[in-house]
C-alpha positions in Angstrom: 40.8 49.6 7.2 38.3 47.5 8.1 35.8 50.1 9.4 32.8 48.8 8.9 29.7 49.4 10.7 29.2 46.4 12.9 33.0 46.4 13.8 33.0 50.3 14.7 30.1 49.8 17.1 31.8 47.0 18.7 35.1 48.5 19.1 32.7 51.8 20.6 30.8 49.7 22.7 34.2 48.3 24.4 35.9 51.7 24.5 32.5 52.7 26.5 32.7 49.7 28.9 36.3 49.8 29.6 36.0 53.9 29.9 33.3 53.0 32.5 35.5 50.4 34.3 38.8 52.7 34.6 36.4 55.4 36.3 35.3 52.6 39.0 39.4 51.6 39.2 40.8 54.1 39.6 40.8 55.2 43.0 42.7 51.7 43.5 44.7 51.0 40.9 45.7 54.6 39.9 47.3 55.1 37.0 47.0 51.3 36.0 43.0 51.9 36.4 42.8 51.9 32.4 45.0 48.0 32.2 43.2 46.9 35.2 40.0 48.0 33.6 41.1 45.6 30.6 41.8 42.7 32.8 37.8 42.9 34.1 36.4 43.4 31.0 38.5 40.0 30.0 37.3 38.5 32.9 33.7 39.9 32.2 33.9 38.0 28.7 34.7 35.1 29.6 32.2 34.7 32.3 30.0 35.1 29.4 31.1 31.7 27.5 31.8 29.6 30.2 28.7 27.8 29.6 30.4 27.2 26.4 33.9 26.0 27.9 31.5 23.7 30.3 30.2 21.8 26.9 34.0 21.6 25.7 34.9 19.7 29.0 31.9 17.4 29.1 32.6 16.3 25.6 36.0 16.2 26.2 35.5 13.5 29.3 32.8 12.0 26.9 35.5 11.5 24.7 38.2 9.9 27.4 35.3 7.6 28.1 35.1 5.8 24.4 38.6 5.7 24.7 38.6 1.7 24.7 36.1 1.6 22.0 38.3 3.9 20.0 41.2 1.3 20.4 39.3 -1.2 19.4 37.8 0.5 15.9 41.6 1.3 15.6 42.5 -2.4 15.4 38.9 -3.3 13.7 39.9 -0.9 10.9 43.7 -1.0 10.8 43.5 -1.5 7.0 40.8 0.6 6.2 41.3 4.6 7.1 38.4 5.4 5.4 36.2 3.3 7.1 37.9 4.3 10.4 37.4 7.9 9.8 33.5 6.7 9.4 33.4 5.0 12.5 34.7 7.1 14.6 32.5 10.1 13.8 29.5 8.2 14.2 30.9 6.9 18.1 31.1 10.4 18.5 28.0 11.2 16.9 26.1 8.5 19.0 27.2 10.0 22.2 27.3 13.5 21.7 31.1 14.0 21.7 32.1 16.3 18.6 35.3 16.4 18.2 35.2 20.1 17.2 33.1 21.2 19.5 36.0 22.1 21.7 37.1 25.3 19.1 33.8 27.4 20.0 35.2 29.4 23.1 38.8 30.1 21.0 36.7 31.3 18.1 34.4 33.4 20.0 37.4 34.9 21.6 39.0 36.5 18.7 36.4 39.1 17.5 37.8 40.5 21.1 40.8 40.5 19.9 40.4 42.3 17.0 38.1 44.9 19.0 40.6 45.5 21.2 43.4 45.8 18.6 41.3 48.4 16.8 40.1 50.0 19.7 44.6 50.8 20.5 45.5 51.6 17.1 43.3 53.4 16.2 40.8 56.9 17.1 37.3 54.2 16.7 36.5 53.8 20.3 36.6 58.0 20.9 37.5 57.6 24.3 40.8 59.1 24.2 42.4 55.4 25.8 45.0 55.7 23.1 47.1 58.3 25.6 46.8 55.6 28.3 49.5 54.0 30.1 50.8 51.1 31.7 54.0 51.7 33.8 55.4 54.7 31.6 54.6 52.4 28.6 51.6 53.5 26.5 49.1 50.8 26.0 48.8 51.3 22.5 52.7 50.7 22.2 54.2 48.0 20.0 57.7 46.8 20.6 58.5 47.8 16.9 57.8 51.4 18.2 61.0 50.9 20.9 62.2 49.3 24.1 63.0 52.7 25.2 62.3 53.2 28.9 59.8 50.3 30.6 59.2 48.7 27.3 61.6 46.1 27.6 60.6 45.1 30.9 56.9 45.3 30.7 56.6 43.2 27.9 59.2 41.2 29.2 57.0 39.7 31.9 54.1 39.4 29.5 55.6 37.3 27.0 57.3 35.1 29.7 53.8 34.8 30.9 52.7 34.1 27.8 55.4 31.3 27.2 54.8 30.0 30.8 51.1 29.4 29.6 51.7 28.1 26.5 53.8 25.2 28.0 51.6 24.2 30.1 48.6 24.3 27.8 50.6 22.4 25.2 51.9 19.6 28.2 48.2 19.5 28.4 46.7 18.6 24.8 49.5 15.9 24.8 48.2 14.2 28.3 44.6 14.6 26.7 45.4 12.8 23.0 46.9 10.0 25.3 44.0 9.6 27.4 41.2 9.8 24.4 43.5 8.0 21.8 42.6 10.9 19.3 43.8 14.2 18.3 41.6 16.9 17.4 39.4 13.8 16.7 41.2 11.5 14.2 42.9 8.3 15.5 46.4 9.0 17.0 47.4 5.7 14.5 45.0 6.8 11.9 46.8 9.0 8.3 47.4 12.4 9.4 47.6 11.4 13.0 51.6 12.0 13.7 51.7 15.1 12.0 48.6 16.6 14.4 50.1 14.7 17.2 53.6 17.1 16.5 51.5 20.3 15.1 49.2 20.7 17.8 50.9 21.1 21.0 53.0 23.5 19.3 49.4 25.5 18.7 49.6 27.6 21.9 53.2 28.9 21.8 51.4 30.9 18.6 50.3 33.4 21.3 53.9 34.6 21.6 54.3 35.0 18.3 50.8 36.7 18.2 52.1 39.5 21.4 55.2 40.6 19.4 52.6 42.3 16.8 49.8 43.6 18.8 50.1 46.6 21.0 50.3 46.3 24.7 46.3 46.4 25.7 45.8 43.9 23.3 49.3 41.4 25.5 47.4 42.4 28.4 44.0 40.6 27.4 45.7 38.3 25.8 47.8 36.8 29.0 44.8 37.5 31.4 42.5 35.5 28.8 45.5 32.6 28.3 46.1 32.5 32.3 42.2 32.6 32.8 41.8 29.4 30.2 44.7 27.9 32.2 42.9 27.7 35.4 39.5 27.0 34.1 41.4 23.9 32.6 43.2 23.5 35.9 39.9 23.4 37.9 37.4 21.8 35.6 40.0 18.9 34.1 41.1 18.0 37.4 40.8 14.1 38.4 37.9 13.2 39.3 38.3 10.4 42.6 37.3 7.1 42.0 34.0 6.0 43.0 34.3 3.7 46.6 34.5 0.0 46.4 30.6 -0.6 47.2 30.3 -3.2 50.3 28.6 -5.9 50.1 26.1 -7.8 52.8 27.5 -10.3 55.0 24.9 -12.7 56.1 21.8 -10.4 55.0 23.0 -7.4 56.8 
C-alpha cells in the first residue's frame, strides 16, 4: 500500500500545508478554498525548482547554438552511428549542454504527484480533505466512481485543458528538435532518430491519459502544474531580438 515512513510524512506534511492554505482561502474562494489551496501549493513547488527549469533552458539554447556543428558531425559521420553517437556527447560535454539535463524538473515533479494521490485516496494526510469539494464534486472523486451531477462537467474542462496544453507542449518539442537538429539528444538522421522524432511529441498528451485515473485534486495540480510549465516555456523560450547591426566610423568619427 505503499505506506512507508518517508512517504507518509510527506503526504502528512502536504495535508498540513494545504490544510493551512484553505484556512488563509477561504474567506475568498469559499467553498473552493481547499482546490484553490491546491493550485498555490502547485504554484509554491514549482517556485521551488525553477532554478532547475532555468538550467533546462540555458542548455537547451546551448544546444540550438551547436546546431551547425551538429550538422556537420551528421555529414562527417554519416557512415559511422557509433562514432556519431561519440561525438556528439562529447560537443555536448565540452559545452555544458546534457542532453538529459532537461528531465530534472519532470522528475522532481512526480513524488508530488504521488503525495497528492495518496493524500485523496487515502486517510494518510489526517486532515479530513477527503470530504472536500469542488463544485458538488468531491476532490477525491474518480470518473470511474460516476458522472453523476457536476462530474461530467468539471472534469470536462480539466481534460480539455489538459489536451489544450498538451498540443501546445507537443507543437513545441517539434519546433525545438528542428532548431537543435537533435531529439532528446541523438541526431534527428542518426538510428533511432525517426522513431523519437514520432514518440516524443506524442509524450505530453500522456497527461490525459494520466487524469482519467487519478482523483480530481490530483487533475487539478496536474493542469495548474501543465499550464504553469506552459508559460514558463512561453516566457523563458521566447525569441530573443537580434543583436543591432554595430556602426562603423566614417572618417575617424
Amino acid at each position: 500500500m505503499l505506506a512507508f515512513a518517508p512517504l507518509h510524512d510527506a503526504v502528512g506534511a502536504a495535508g498540513r500545508a494545504l490544510t493551512w492554505f484553505t484556512t488563509l482561502l477561504e474567506p475568498l474562494a469559499g467553498d473552493a478554498a481547499t482546490a484553490a489551496a491546491i493550485v498555490v501549493l502547485t504554484v509554491v513547488v514549482r517556485l521551488l525548482i525553477s532554478p532547475l527549469t532555468l538550467a533546462q533552458v540555458r542548455g537547451e539554447r546551448r544546444r540550438a547554438a551547436l546546431a551547425p556543428e551538429v550538422h556537420a558531425l551528421q555529414r562527417r559521420y554519416a557512415d559511422d552511428p557509433a562514432r556519431l553517437q561519440g561525438e556528439l556527447f562529447a560537443l555536448y560535454r565540452a559545452n555544458g549542454a546534457s542532453p538529459v539535463s532537461g528531465c530534472l524538473p519532470l522528475l522532481l515533479q512526480a513524488p508530488v504527484l504521488l503525495v497528492m494521490y495518496r493524500l485523496f485516496t487515502t486517510a494518510d494526510g489526517g486532515t479530513g480533505l477527503l470530504e472536500e469539494r469542488l463544485a458538488g464534486v468531491p476532490l477525491g472523486h474518480h470518473l470511474g466512481d460516476g458522472l453523476g451531477g457536476g462530474t461530467l462537467p468539471l472534469f470536462g474542462a480539466l481534460l480539455a485543458a489538459l489536451l489544450a496544453l498538451a498540443w501546445w507542449t507537443s507543437r513545441r518539442m517539434r519546433r525545438a528538435a528542428a532548431a537543435t537538429g537533435t531529439v532528446a539528444g541523438t541526431p534527428t538522421e542518426g538510428p533511432g532518430a525517426a522513431v523519437l522524432g514520432r514518440v516524443l511529441p506524442l509524450l505530453p498528451y500522456t497527461t490525459v491519459l494520466v487524469a482519467l485515473v487519478l482523483p480530481l485534486a490530483a487533475v487539478i495540480y496536474l493542469v495548474t502544474t501543465t499550464a504553469w510549465s506552459a508559460a514558463e516555456q512561453a516566457v523563458l523560450r521566447r525569441p530573443r531580438p537580434a543583436p543591432a547591426p554595430r556602426r562603423h566610423c566614417i572618417d575617424g568619427r
